[in-house]
Every structure is written in structure tokens, then in C-alpha cells.
N, C-alpha and C positions, 0 to 999 in steps of 0.2 A: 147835224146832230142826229143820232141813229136812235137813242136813246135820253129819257131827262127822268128825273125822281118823279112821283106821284103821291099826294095823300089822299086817302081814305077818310075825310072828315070825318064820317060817320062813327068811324073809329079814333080819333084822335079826342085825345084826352088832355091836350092844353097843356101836358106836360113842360114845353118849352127846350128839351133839351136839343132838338134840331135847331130852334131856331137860337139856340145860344152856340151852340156848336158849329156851325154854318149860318152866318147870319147874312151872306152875301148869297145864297142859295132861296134859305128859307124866313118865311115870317109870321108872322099871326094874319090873319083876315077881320073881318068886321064882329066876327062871331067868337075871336077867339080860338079861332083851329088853325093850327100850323097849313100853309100855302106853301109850294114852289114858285117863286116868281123871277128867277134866274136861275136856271138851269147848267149856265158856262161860268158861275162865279167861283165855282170851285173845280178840283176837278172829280173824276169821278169816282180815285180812291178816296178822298175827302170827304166826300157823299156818303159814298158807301160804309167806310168805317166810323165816320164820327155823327152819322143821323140815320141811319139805314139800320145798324147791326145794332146800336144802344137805344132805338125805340122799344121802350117798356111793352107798345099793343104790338108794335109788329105794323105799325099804319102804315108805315112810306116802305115803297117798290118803286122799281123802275116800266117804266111805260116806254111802248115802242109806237102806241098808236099815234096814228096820222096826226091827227085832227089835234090831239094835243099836244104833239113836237110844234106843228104848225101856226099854235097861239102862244110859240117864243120868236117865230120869226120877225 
């Protein structure tokens, strides 16, 4: 994995449309903000065009960092 989605809680607005849209990707957390917690459940145009380009804030990116590919292994 080179690459996995990222949210930006801070910026997440609970909108839900990721996690309706990719629900195998994304979810809500305890707080109510969209999570990645499967990152291979889709693939990555799936990601990309149905939670990535229709979030209303712009919250979810793609992350290349280590540390966080590393806590899908």
C-alpha cells in the first residue's frame, strides 16, 4: 500500500456521505467523524470519486505517511 484515504476530523462535518458511499472503506468513530478503517475495501477510483471529490469540507486526502499506511498493516 503506497497510498490510503485520510480524514481531517477536525474538519469533518458528519456529513456521512463517505461513509454511505464507501462503507467498506469508511465509518463514523465514537465522536461521530468519518474514519478510514479499511483502506483495500475499495479500490482507489472508488475512493477517490465517490468520498474524496463529493466531500462538501474537502476533509478526506490521500496520505503517504509511514506511520499511518503502517496502522493498516
Amino acid at each position: 500500500m503506497t497510498k490510503a484515504p485520510w480524514v481531517d476530523k477536525g474538519e469533518c462535518i458528519s456529513c456521512g456521505l463517505c461513509v454511505d458511499n464507501v462503507p467498506e472503506v469508511f465509518r463514523f468513530d465514537d465522536d461521530n467523524k468519518a474514519e478510514c478503517y479499511d483502506p483495500n475495501g475499495a479500490s482507489e477510483d472508488d475512493i477517490q470519486h465517490d468520498a474524496i471529490d463529493v466531500c462538501p469540507v474537502s476533509c478526506i486526502s490521500w496520505s503517504t505517511e509511514h506511520d499511518y499506511l503502517r496502522s493498516f498493516a
